[in-house]
gemmi code that builds the backbone of each chain (N, CA, C; Angstrom):
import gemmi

chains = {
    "A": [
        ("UNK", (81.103, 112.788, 18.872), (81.687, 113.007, 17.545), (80.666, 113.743, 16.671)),
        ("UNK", (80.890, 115.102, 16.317), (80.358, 115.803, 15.480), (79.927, 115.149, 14.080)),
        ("UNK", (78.723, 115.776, 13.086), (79.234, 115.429, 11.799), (80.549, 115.942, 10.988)),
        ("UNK", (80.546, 116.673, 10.749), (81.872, 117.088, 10.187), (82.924, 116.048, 11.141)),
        ("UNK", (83.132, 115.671, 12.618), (84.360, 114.584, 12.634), (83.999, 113.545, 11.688)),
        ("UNK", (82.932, 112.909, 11.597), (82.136, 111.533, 11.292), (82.687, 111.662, 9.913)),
        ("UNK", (82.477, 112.787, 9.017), (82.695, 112.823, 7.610), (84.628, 112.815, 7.182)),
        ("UNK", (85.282, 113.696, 7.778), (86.625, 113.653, 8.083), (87.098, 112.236, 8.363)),
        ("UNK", (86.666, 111.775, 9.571), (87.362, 110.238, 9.869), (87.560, 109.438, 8.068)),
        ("UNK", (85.740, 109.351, 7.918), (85.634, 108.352, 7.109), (86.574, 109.459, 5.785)),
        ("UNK", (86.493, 109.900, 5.825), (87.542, 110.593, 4.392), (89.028, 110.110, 4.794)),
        ("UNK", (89.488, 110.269, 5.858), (91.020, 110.153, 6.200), (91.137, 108.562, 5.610)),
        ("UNK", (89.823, 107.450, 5.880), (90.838, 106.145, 6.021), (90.389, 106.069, 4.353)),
        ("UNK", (89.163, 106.809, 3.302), (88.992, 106.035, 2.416), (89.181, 106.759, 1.483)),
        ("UNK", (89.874, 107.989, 1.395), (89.963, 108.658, 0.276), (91.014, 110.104, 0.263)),
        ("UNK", (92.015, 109.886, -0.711), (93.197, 110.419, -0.924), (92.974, 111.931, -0.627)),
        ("UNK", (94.202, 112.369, -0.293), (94.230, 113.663, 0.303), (93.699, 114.429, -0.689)),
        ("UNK", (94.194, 114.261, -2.559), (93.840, 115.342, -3.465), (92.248, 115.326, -3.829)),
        ("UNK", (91.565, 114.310, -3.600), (90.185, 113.864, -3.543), (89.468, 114.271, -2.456)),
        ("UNK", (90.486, 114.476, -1.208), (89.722, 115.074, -0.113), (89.058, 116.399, -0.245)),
        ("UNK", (90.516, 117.505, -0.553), (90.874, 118.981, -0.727), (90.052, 119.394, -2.095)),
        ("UNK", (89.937, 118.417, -2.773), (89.210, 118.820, -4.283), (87.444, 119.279, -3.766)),
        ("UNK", (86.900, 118.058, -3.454), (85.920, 117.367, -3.457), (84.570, 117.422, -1.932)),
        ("UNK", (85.172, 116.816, -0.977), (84.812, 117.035, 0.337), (84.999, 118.095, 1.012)),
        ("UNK", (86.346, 118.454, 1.262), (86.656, 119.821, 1.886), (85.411, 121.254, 1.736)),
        ("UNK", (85.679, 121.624, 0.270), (84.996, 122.767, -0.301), (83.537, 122.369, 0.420)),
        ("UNK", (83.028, 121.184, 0.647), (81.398, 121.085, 0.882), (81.509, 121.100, 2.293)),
        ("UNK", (82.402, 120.507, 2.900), (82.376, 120.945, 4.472), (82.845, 122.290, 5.117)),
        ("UNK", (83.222, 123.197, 3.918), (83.495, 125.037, 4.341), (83.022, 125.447, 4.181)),
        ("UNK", (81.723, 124.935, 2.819), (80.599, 125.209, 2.777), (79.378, 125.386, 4.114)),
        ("UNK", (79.367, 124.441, 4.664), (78.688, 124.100, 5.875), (79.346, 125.016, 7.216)),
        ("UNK", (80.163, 124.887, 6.767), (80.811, 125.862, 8.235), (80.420, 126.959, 7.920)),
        ("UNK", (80.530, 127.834, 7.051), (80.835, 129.029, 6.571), (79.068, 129.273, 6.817)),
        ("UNK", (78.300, 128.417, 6.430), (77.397, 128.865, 6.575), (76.358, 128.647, 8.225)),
        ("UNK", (76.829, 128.313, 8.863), (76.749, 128.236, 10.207), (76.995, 129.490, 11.272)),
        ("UNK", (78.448, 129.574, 10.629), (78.627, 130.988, 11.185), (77.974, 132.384, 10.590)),
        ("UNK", (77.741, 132.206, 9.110), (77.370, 133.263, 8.716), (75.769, 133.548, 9.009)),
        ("UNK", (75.004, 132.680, 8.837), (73.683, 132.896, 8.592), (72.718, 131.762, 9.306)),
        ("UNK", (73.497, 131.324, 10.493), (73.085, 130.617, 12.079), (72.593, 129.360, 11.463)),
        ("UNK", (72.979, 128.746, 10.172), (72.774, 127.237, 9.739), (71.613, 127.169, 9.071)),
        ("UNK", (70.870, 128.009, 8.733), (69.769, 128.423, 7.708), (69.912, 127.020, 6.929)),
        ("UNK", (70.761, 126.756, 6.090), (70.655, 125.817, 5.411), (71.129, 124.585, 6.076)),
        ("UNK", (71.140, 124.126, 6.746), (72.134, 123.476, 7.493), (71.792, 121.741, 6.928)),
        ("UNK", (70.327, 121.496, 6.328), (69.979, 120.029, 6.166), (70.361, 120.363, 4.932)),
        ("UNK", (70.009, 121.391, 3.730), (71.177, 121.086, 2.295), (72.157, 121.160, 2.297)),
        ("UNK", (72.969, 121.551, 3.112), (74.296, 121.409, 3.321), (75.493, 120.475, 3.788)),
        ("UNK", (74.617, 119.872, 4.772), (74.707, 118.204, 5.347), (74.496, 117.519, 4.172)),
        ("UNK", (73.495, 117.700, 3.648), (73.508, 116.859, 2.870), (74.231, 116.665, 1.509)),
        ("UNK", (74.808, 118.113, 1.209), (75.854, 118.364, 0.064), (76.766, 117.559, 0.544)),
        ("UNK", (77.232, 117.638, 2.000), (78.412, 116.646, 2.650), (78.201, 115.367, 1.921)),
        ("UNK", (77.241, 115.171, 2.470), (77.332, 113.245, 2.210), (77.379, 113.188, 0.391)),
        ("UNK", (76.568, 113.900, -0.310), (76.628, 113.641, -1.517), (78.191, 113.774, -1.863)),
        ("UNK", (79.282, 115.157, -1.432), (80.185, 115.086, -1.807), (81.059, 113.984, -1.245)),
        ("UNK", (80.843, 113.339, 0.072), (81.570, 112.352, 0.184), (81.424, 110.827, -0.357)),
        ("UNK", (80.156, 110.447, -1.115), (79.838, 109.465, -1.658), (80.214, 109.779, -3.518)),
        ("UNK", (80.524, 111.015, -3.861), (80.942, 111.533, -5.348), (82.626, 110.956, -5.021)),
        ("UNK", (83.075, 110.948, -3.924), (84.313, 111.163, -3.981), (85.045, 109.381, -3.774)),
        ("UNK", (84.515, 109.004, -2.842), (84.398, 107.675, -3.099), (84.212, 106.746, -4.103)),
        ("UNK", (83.314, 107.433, -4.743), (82.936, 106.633, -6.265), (83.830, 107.051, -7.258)),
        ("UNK", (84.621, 108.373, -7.002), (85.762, 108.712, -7.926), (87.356, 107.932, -7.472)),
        ("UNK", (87.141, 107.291, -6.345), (88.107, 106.821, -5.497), (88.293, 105.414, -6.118)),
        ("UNK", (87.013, 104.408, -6.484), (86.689, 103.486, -6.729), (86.871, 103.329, -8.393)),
        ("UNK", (86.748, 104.499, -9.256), (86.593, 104.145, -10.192), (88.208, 104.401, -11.033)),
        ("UNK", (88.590, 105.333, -10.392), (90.022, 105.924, -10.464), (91.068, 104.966, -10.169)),
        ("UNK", (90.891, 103.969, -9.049), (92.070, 103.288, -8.747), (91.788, 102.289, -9.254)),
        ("UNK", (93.783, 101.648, -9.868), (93.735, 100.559, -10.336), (92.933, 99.496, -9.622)),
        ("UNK", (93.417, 99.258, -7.878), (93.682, 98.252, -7.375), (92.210, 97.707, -7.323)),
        ("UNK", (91.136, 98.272, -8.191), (89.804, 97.820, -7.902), (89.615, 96.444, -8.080)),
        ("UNK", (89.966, 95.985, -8.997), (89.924, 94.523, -9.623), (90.411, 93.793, -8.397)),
        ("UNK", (91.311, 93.927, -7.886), (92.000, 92.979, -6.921), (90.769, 93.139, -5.517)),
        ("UNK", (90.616, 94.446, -5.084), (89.477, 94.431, -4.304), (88.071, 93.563, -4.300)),
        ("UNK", (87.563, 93.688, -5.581), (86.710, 92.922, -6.291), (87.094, 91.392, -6.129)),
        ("UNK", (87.941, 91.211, -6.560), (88.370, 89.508, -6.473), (88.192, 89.319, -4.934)),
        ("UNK", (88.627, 90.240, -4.141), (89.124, 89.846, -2.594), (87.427, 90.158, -1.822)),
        ("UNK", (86.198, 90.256, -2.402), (84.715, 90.583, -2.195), (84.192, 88.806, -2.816)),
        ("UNK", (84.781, 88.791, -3.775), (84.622, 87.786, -4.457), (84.584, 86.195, -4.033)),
        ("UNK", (85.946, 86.184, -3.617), (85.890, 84.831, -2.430), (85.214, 84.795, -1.159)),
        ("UNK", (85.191, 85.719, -0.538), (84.380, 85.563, 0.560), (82.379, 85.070, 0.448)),
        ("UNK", (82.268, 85.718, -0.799), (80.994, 85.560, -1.332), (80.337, 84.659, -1.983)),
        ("UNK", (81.555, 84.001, -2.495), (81.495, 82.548, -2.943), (81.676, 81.359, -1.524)),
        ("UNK", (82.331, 81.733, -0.442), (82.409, 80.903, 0.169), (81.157, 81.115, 1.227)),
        ("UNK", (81.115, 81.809, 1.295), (79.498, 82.259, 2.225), (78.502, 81.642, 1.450)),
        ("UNK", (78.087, 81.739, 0.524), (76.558, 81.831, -0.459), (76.954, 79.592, -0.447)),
        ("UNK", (78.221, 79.063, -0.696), (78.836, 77.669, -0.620), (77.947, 76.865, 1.059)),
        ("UNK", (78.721, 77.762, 1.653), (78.385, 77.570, 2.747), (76.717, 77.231, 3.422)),
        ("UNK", (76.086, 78.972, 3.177), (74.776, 78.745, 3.317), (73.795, 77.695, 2.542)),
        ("UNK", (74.224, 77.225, 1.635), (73.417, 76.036, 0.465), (73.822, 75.010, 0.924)),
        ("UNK", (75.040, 74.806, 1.705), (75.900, 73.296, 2.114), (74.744, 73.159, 3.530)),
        ("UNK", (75.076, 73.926, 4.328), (74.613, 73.402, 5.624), (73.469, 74.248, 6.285)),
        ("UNK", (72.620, 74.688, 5.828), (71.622, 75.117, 6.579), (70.325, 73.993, 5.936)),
        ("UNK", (69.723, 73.774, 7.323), (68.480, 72.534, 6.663), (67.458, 73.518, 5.449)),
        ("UNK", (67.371, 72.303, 4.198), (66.708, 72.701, 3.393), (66.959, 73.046, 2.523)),
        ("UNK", (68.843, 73.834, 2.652), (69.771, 74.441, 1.367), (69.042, 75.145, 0.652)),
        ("UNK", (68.344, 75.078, -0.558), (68.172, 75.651, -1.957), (66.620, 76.488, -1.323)),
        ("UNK", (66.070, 75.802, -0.424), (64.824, 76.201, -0.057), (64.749, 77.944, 0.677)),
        ("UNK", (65.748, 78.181, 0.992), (66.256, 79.315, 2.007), (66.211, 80.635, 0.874)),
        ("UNK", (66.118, 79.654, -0.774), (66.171, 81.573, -1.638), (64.649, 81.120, -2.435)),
        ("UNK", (63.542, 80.322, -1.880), (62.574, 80.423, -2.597), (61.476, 81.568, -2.448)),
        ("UNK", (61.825, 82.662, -1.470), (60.867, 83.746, -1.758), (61.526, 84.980, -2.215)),
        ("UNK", (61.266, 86.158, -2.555), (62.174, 87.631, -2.963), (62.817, 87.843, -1.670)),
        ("UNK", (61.894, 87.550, -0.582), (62.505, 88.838, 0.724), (63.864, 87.229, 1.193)),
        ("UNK", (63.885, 86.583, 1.065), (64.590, 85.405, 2.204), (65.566, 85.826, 0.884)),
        ("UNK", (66.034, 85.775, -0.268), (67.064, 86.145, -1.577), (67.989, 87.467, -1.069)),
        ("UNK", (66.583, 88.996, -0.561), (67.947, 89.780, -0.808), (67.742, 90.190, 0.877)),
        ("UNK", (67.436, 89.295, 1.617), (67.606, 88.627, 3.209), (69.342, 88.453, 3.413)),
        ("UNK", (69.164, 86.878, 2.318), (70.588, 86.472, 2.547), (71.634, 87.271, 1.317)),
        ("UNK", (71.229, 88.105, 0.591), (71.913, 88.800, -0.564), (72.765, 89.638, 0.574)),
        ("UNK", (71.986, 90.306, 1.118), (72.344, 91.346, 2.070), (73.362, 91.078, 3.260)),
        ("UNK", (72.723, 89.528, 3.613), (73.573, 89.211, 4.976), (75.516, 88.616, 4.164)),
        ("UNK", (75.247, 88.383, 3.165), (76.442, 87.695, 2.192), (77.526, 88.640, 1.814)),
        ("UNK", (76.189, 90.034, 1.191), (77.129, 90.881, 0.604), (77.806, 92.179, 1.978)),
        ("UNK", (76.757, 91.910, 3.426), (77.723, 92.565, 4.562), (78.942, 91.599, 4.591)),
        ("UNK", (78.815, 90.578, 4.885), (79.963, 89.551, 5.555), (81.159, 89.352, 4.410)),
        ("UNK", (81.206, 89.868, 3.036), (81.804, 89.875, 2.299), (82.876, 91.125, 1.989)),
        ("UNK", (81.797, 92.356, 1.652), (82.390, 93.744, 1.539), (82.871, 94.303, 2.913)),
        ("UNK", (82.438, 93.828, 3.812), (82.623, 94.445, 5.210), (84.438, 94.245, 5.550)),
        ("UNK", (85.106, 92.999, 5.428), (86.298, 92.578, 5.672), (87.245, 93.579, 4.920)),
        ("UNK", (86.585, 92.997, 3.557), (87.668, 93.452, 2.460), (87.545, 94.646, 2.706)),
        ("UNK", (86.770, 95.963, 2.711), (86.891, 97.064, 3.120), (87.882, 97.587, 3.921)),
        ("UNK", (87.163, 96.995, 5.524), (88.199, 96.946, 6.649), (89.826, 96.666, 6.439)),
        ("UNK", (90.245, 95.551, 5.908), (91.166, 95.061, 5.768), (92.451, 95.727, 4.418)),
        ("UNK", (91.257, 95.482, 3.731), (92.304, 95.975, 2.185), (92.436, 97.066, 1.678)),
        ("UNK", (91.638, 98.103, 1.566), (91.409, 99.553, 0.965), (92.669, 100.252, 1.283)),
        ("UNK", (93.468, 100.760, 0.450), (94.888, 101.058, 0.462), (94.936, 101.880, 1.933)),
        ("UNK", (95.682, 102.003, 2.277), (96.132, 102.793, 3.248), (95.998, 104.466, 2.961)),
        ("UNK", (95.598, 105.795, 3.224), (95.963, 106.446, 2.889), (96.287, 107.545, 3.798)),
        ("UNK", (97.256, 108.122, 3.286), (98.893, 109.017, 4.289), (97.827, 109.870, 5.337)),
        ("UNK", (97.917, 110.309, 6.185), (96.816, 111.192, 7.190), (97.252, 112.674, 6.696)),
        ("UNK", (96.343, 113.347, 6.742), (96.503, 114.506, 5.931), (96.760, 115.914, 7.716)),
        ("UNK", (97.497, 116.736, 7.236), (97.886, 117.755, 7.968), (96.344, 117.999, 8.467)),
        ("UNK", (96.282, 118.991, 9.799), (95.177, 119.083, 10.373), (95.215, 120.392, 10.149)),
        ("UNK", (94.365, 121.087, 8.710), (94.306, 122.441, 8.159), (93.806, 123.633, 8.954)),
        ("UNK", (92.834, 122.858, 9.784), (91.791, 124.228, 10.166), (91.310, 123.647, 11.336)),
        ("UNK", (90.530, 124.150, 12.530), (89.634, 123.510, 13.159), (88.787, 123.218, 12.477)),
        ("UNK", (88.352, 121.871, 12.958), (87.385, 120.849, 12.173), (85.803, 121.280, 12.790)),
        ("UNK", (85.651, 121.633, 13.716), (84.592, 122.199, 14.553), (83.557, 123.255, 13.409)),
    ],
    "B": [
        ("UNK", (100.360, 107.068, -37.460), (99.887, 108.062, -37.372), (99.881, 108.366, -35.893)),
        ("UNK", (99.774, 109.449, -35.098), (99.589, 109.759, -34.232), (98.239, 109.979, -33.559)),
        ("UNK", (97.099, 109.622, -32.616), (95.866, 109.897, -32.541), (96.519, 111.081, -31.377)),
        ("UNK", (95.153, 112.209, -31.509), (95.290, 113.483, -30.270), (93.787, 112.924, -29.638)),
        ("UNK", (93.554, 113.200, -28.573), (92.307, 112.896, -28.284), (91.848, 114.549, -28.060)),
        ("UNK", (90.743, 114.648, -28.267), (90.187, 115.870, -27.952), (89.753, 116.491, -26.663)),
        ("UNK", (89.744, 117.279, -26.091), (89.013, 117.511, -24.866), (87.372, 117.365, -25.008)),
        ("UNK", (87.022, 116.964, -24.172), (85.334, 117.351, -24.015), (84.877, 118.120, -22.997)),
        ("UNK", (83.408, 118.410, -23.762), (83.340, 119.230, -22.547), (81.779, 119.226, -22.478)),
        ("UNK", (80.916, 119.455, -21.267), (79.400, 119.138, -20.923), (78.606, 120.980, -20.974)),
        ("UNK", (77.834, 120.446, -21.552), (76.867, 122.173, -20.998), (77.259, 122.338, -19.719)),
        ("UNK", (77.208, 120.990, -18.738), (76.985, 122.237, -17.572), (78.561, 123.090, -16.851)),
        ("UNK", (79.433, 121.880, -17.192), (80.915, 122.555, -17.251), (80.931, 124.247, -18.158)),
        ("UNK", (80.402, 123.481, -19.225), (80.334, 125.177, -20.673), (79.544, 126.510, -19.483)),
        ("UNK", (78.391, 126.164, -18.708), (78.164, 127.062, -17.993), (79.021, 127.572, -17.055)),
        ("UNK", (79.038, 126.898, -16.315), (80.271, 126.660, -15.140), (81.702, 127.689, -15.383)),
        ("UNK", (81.966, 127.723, -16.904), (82.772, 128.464, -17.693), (82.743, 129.727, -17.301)),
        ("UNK", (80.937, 129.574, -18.391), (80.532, 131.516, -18.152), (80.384, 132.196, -17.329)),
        ("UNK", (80.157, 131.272, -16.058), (79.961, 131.439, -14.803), (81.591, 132.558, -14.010)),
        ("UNK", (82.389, 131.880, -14.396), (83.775, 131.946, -13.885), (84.552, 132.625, -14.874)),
        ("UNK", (84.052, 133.041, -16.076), (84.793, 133.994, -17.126), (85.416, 135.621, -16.235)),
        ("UNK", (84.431, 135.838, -15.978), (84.255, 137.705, -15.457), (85.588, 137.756, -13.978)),
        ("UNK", (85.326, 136.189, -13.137), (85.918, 137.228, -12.244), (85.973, 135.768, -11.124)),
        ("UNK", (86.489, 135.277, -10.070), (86.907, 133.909, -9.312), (85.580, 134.221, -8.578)),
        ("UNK", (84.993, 132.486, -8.419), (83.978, 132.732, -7.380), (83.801, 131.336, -6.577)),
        ("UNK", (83.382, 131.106, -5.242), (82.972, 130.161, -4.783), (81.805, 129.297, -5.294)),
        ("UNK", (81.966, 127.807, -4.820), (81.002, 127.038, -5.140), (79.871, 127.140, -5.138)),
        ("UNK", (79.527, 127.671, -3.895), (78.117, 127.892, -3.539), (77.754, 129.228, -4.318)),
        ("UNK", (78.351, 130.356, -4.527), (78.057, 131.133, -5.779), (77.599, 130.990, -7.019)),
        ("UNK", (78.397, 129.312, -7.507), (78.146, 129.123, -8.842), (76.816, 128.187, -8.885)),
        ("UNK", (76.454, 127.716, -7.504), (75.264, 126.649, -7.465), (73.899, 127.866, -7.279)),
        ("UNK", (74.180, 128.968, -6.750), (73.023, 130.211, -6.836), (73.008, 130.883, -8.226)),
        ("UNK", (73.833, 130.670, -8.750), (73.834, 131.243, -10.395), (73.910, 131.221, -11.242)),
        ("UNK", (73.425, 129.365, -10.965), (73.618, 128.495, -12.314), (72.255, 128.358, -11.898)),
        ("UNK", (71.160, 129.074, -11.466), (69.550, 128.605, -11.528), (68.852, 127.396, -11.097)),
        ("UNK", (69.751, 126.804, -10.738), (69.416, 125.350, -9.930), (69.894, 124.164, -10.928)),
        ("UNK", (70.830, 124.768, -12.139), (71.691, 123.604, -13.205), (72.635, 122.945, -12.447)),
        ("UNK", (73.777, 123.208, -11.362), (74.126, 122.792, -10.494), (73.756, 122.781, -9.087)),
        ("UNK", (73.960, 121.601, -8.325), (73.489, 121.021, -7.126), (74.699, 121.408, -6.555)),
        ("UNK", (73.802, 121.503, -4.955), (75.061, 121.682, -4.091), (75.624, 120.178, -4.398)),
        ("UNK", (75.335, 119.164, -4.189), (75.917, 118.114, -3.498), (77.309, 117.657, -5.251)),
        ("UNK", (76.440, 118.225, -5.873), (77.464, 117.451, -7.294), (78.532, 118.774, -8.180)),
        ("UNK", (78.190, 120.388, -6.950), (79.352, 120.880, -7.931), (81.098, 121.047, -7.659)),
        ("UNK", (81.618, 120.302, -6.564), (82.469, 120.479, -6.121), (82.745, 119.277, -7.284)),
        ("UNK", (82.693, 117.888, -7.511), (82.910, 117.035, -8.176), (83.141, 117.614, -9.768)),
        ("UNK", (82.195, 118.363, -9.944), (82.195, 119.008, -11.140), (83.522, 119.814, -11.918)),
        ("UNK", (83.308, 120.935, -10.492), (85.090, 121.487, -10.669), (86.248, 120.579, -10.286)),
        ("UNK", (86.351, 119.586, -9.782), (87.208, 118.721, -9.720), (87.718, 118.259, -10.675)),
        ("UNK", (86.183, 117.703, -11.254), (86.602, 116.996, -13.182), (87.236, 118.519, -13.961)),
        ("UNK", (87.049, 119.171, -13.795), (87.538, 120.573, -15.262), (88.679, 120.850, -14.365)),
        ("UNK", (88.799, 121.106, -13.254), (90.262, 121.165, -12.929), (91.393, 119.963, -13.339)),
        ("UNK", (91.010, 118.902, -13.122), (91.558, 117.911, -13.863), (91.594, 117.952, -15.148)),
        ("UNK", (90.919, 118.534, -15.967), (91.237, 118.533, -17.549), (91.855, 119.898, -17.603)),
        ("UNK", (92.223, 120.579, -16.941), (92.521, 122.054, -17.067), (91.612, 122.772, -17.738)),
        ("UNK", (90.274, 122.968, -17.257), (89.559, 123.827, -17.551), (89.358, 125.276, -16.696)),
        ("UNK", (89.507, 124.626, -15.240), (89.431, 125.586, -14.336), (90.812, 125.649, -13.023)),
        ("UNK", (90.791, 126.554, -12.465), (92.186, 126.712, -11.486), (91.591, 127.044, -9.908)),
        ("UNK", (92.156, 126.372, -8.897), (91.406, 126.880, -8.011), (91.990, 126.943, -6.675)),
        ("UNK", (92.233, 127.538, -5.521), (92.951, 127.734, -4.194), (92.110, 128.086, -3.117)),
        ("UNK", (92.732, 127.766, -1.913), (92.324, 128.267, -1.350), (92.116, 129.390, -0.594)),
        ("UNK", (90.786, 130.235, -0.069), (90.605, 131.766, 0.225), (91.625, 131.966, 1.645)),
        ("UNK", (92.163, 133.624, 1.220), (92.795, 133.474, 2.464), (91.963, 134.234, 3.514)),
        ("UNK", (93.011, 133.081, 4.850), (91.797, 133.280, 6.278), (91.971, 134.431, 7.248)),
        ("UNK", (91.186, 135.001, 7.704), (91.385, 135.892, 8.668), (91.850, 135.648, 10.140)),
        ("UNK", (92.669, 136.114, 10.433), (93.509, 135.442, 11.667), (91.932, 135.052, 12.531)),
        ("UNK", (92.097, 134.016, 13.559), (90.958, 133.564, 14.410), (89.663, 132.866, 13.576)),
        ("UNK", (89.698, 132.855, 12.450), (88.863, 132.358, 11.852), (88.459, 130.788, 11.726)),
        ("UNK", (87.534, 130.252, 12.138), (86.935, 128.992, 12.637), (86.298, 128.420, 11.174)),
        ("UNK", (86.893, 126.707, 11.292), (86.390, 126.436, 10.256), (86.974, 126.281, 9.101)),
        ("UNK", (86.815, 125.332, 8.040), (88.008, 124.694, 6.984), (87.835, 125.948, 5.771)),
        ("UNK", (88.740, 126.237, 5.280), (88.691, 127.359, 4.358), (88.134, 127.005, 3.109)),
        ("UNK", (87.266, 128.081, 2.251), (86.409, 127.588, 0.999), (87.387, 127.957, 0.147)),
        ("UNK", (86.991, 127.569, -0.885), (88.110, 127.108, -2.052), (87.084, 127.941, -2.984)),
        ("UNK", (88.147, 128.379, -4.231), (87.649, 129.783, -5.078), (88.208, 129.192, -6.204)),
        ("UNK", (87.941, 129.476, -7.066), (88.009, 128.843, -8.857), (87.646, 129.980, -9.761)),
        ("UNK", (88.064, 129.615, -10.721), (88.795, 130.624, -11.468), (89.037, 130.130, -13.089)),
        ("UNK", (88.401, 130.588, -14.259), (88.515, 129.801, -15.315), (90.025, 129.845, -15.867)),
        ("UNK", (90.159, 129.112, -16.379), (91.342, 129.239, -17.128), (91.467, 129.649, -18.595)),
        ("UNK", (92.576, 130.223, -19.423), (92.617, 130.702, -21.119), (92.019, 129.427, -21.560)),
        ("UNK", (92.971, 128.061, -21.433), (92.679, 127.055, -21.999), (90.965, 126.398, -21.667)),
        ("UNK", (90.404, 126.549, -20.429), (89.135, 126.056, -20.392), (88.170, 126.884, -21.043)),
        ("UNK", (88.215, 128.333, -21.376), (87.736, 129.146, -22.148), (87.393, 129.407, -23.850)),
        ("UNK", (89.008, 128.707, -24.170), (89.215, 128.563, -25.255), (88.819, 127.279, -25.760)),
        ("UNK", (88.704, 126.073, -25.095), (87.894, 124.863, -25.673), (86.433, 125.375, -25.640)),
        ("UNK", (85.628, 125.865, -24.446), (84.532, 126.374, -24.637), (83.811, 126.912, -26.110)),
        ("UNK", (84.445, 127.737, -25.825), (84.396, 128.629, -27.335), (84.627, 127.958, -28.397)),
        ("UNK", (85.691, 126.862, -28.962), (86.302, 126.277, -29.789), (84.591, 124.761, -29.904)),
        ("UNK", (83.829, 124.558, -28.823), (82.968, 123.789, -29.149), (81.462, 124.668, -29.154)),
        ("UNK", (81.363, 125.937, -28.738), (80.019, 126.929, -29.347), (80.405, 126.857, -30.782)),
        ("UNK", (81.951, 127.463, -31.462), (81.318, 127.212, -32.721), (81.207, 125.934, -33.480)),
        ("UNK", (81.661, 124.935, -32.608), (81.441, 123.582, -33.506), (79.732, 123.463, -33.183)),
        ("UNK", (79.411, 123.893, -32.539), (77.809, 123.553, -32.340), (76.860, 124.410, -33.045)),
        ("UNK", (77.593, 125.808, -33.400), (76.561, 126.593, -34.442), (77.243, 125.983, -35.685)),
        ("UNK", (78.387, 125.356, -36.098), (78.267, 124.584, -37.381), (77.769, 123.380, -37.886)),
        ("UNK", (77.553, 123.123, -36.798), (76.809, 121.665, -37.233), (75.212, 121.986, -37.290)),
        ("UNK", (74.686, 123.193, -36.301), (73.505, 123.607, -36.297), (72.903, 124.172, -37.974)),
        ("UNK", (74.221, 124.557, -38.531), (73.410, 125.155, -39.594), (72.732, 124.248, -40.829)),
        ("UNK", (71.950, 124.339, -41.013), (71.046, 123.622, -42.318), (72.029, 123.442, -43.588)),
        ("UNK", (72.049, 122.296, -44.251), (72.609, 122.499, -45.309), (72.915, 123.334, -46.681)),
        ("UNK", (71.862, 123.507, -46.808), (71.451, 125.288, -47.503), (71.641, 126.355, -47.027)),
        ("UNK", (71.963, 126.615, -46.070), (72.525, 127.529, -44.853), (73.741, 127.942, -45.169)),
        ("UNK", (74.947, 126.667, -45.205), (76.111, 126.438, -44.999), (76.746, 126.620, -46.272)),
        ("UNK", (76.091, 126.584, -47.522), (76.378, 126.448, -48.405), (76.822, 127.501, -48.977)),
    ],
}
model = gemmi.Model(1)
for chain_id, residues in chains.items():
    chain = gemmi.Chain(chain_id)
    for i, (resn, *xyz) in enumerate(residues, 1):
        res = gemmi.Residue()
        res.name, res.seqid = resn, gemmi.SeqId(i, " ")
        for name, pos in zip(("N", "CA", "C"), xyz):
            atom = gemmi.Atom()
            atom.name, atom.element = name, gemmi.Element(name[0])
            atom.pos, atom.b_iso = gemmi.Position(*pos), 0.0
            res.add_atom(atom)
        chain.add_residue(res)
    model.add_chain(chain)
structure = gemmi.Structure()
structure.add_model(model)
structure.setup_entities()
């Protein structure tokens, strides 16, 4: 799997077609265009325009849609019942966040096992977009 | 009463403008000729936002048969993104002027 598939996939499941074509697209014709034209000369600012435009677009995805709140709530319980959990039954409970690194240790392991589902699971569906061009 | 809200608008959009006044150009055009004021990675987002306020208009280039690769997209100012432009240079040389100035 190419970058450009890697960037496409993750655009198809997390971000609307007009957010795609606006936003991502233009930075990945960017990259092509310049591959063919001038043998990838730029090829690491350009990659990397990718990811910036696909993390701009996401965050416009996130901030744009209503259904954030409900997402949020649905990050929310899992994080409460994890962080419940880890204080209930691991020997020592409270002792497990007395240094910085063991805090964003389990911050980290809480906030994967939390955002990871709801992601997977809930993030609206969105329609698969026509296959414009070779993606190559 | 009725409230209107105003458009706004950023220097670097206002460039972005002057950029795209004369004649339609690609992204990566406007990120080589805006002096390094726009980034590759943040000007597609950029024209996204002014296309959304109708500042700017934009399609895609057409392809040459056999041509490999997702097509770049070309932009193009609009009367109305031009005309707020302009409509906030002179709100900015009026507020610039000194009171004794203005007077």
């Amino acid at each position: 799997m190419t970058f450009v598939d890697t960037v496409m996939a993750v655009s198809d499941r997390f971000l609307r077609e007009q957010t795609f074509e606006l936003v991502v697209a233009p930075a990945i014709a960017d990259l092509q265009y310049d591959q063919h034209t001038s043998g990838g000369r730029h090829q690491l600012r350009n990659s990397a325009a990718v990811v910036s435009a696909l993390a701009w677009g996401l965050y416009e995805e996130v901030t744009n849609d209503t259904s954030v709140l409900t997402f949020l709530m649905l990050v929310l319980i899992p994080a409460c019942y994890y962080t419940g959990l880890i204080l209930a039954c691991a020997p020592d409970g409270a002792k497990l966040f007395s240094t910085t690194e063991q805090r964003l240790a389990i911050s980290a392991l809480i906030a994967a096992l939390s955002f990871g589902p709801a992601i997977a699971c809930y993030w609206p569906e969105r329609r698969p977009r026509r296959e414009s061009a070779d993606r190559s | 009463m009725v409230e209107t809200r105003l458009p706004s608008i950023s220097g670097t959009e206002s460039l972005l403008l002057d950029l795209l006044e004369d004649r339609e150009r690609f992204g990566l055009e406007l990120v080589e000729r805006s002096g390094g004021a726009v980034k590759r990675g943040s000007v597609y987002v950029l024209l996204a936002r002014m296309e959304a306020k109708g500042f700017v208009e934009s399609w895609q280039e057409e392809r040459a048969p056999g041509a490999i690769g997702l097509p770049r997209r070309m932009y193009r100012a609009t009367a109305y993104g031009l005309k707020v432009r302009d409509a906030y240079r002179l709100l900015q040389e009026a507020l610039a002027l000194k009171p004794v100035e203005a007077q």
